[in-house]
C-alpha positions as CSV (number, residue, x, y, z in Angstrom):
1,X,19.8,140.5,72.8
2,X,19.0,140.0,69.1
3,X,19.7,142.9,66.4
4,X,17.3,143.7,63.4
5,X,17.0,140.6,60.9
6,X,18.7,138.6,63.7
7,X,17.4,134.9,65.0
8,X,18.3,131.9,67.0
9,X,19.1,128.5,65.6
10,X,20.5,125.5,66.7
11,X,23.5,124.1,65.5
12,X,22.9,120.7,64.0
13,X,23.4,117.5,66.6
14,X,22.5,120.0,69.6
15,X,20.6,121.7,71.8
16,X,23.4,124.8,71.4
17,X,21.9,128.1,70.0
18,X,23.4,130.6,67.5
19,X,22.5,134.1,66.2
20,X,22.3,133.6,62.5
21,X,20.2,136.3,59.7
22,X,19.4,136.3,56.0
23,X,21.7,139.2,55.5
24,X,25.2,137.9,56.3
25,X,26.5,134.6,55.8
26,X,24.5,131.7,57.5
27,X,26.0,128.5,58.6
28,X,26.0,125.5,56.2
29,X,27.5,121.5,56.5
30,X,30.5,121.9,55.1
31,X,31.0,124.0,59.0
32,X,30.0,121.7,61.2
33,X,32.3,118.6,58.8
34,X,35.0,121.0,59.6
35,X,34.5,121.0,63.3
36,X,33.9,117.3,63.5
37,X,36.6,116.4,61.5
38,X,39.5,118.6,63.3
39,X,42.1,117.3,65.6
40,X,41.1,118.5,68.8
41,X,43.3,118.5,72.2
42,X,40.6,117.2,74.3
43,X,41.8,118.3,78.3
44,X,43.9,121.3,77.6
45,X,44.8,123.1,74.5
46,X,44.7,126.0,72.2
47,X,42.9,126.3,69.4
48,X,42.5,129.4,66.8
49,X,39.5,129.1,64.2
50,X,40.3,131.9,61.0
51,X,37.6,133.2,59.0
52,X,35.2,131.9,61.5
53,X,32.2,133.8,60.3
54,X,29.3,133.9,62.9
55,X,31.5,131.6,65.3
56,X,29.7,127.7,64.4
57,X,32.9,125.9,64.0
58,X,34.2,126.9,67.6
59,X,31.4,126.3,68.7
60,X,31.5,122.9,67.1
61,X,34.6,122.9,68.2
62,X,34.0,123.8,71.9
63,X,31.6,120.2,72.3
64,X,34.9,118.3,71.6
65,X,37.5,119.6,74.0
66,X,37.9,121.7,77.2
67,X,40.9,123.7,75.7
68,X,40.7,128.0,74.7
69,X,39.3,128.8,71.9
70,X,40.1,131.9,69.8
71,X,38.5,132.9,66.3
72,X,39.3,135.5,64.2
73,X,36.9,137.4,62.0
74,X,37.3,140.3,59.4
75,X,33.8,141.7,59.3
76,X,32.3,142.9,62.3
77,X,28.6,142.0,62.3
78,X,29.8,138.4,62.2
79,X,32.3,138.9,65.1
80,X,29.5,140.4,67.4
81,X,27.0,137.9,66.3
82,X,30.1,135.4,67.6
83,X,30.5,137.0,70.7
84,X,26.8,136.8,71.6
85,X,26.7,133.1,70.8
86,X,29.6,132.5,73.2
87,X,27.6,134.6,75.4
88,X,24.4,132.6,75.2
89,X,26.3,129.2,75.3
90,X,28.2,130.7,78.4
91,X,31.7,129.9,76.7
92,X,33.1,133.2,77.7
93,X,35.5,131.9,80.2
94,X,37.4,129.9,77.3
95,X,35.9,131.2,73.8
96,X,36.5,134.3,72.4
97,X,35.3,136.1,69.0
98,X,38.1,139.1,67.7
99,X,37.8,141.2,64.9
100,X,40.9,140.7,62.6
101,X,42.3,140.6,59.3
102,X,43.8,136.7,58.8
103,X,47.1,138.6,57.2
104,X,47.6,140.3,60.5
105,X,47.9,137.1,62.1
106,X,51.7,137.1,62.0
107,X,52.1,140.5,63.1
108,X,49.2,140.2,66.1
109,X,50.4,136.5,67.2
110,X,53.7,134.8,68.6
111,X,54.4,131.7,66.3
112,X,53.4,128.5,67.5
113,X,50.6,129.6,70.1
114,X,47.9,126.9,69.2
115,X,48.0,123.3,68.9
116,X,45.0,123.8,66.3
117,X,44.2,125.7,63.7
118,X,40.9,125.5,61.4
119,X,39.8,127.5,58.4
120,X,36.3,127.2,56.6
121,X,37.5,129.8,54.2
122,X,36.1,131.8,51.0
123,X,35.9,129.0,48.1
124,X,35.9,131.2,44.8
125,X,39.3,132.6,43.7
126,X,38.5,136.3,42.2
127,X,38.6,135.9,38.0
128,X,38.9,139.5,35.7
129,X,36.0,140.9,35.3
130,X,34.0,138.8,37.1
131,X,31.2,140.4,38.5
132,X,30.4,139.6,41.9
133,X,26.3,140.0,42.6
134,X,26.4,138.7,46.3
135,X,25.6,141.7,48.8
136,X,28.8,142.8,50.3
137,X,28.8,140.5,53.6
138,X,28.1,137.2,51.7
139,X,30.5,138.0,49.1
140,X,33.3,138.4,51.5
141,X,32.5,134.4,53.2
142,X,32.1,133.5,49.6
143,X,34.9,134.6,47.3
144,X,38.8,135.8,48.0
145,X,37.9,139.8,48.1
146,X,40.1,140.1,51.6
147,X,42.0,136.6,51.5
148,X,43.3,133.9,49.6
149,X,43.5,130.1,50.3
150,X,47.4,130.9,50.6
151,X,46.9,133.7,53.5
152,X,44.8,131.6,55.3
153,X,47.4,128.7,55.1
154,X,50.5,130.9,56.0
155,X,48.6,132.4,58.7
156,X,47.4,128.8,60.0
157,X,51.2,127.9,59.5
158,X,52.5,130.9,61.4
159,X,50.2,130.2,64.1
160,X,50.1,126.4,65.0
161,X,53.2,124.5,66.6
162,X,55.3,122.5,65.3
163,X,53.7,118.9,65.5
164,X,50.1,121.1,65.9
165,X,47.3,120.7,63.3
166,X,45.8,123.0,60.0
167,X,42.3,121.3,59.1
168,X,40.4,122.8,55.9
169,X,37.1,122.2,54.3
170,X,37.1,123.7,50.7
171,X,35.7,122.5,47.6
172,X,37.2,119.3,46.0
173,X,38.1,121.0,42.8
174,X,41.1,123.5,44.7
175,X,42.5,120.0,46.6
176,X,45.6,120.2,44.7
177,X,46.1,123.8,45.4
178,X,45.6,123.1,49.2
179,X,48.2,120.3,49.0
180,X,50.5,122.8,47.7
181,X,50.3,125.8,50.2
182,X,50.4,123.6,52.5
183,X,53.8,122.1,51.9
184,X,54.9,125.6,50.8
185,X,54.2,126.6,54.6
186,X,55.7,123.3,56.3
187,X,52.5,121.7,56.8
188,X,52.6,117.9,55.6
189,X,49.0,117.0,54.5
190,X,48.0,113.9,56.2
191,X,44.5,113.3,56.3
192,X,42.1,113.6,53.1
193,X,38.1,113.1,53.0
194,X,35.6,113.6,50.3
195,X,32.0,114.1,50.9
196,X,29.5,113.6,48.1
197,X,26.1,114.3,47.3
198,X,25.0,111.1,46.2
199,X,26.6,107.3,45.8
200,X,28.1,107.8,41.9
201,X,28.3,111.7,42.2
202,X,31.1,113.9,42.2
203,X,32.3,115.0,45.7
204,X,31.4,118.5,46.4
205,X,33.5,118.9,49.8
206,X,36.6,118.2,51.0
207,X,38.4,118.0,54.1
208,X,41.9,118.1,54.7
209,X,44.2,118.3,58.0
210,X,48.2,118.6,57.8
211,X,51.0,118.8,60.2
212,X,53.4,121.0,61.1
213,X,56.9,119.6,60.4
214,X,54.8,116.5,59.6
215,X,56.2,113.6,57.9
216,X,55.1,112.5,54.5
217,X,52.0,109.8,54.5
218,X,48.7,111.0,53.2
219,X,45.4,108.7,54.6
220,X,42.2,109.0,52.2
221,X,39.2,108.4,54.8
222,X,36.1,106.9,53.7
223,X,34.2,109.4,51.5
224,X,31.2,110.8,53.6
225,X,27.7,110.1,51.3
226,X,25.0,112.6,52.3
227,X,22.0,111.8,50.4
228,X,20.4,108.5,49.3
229,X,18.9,108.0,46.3
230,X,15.4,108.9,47.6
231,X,17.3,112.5,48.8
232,X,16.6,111.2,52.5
233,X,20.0,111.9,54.4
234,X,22.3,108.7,54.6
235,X,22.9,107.2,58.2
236,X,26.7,107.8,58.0
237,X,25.7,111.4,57.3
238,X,23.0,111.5,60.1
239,X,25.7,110.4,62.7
240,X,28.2,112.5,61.6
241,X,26.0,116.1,61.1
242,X,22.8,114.9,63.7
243,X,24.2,112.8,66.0
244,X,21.8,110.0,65.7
């Protein structure tokens, strides 16, 4: 059943619905990179997505493996909508939507339960007096009011097993800052893509996945292009967000 404001989309490259609406934070491509991107264990597995909004990366997520899938969520209009898209994709025997705080992770979780984590977290660190003019649940997907890039990383760290996976998408200009948690929390990053706009502009996305107890070695992937010149979506982009 669908709440006030509330509608069904598909997520992109499928015929899967989601409840998304104008007033909290909607899906965008930087999401479904993420789920594409991930290590996935593709028979068996655990996987735990943090800050997973209104639940598209698992569900992403869910097309690419047969394993359990948790995701945590602070606010609870996203969590629900979650749960209802599980519902609708009839997921509920191995997805599941709770409504948590990502610091609480280490006092909710046993260390080393998943063999993934992923994180599309908030991009824009809080600056004095910065006033933010988002309504309150878009401000919370969009800036660090309740977490930081380092919670989410220690509680990613916490979390996944030793030789298990932490896979970000942020925004290119905090790479070296995700670099550095990482290692801070024993995850060795070891595989780097940017996506940009255009061919000659400035990436505007990056993903990154690490190991836990990893060994150094870093791999820079081809940088994803989106648009041509023309603003018509590139095929590398069509095959990796469409499916085509």
């Amino acid at each position: 059943m669908l709440r006030e404001g509330e509608r069904i989309d598909r997520i992109a490259g499928t015929n899967d619905p989601i409840i998304q609406a104008d007033h909290v934070f909607s899906y965008s491509i930087d999401a479904i990179l993420l789920g594409r991107f991930a290590y996935v264990p593709i028979q068996k597995g655990n996987i735990l997505d943090l800050c997973s909004g209104n639940g598209v990366v698992g569900l992403v997520l869910a097309e690419r493996t047969k394993g359990n899938i948790m995701m945590v969520e602070l606010q609870e209009k996203l969590n629900d909508m979650a749960n209802r898209s599980i519902e609708k994709n009839h997921l509920v025997d191995r997805l599941s939507s709770v409504c948590m705080d990502v610091k609480e992770i280490p006092n909710q979780f046993q260390p080393g339960m998943f063999d993934t984590v992923t994180c599309n977290p908030p991009y824009f660190p809080i600056e004095a007096n910065k006033l933010i003019k988002e309504k309150e649940h878009i401000a919370l997907a969009r800036h660090e009011l309740a977490c930081t890039l380092e919670d989410v990383v220690a509680a990613g760290s916490h979390a996944v097993k030793h030789g298990g996976k932490l896979a970000l998408v942020h925004r290119p200009e905090r790479v070296s800052e995700m670099i550095a948690a990482m290692r801070t929390n024993r995850i060795e990053p070891k595989r780097l893509r940017f996506c940009h706009p255009k061919m000659g502009k400035p990436a505007n996305i990056v993903l990154l996945e690490g190991t836990k107890g990893g060994k150094p070695g870093l791999i820079c992937e081809s940088p994803l292009i989106i648009y041509n010149d023309d603003s018509s979506y590139t095929d590398a982009f069509k095959q990796e967000y469409f499916r085509q």
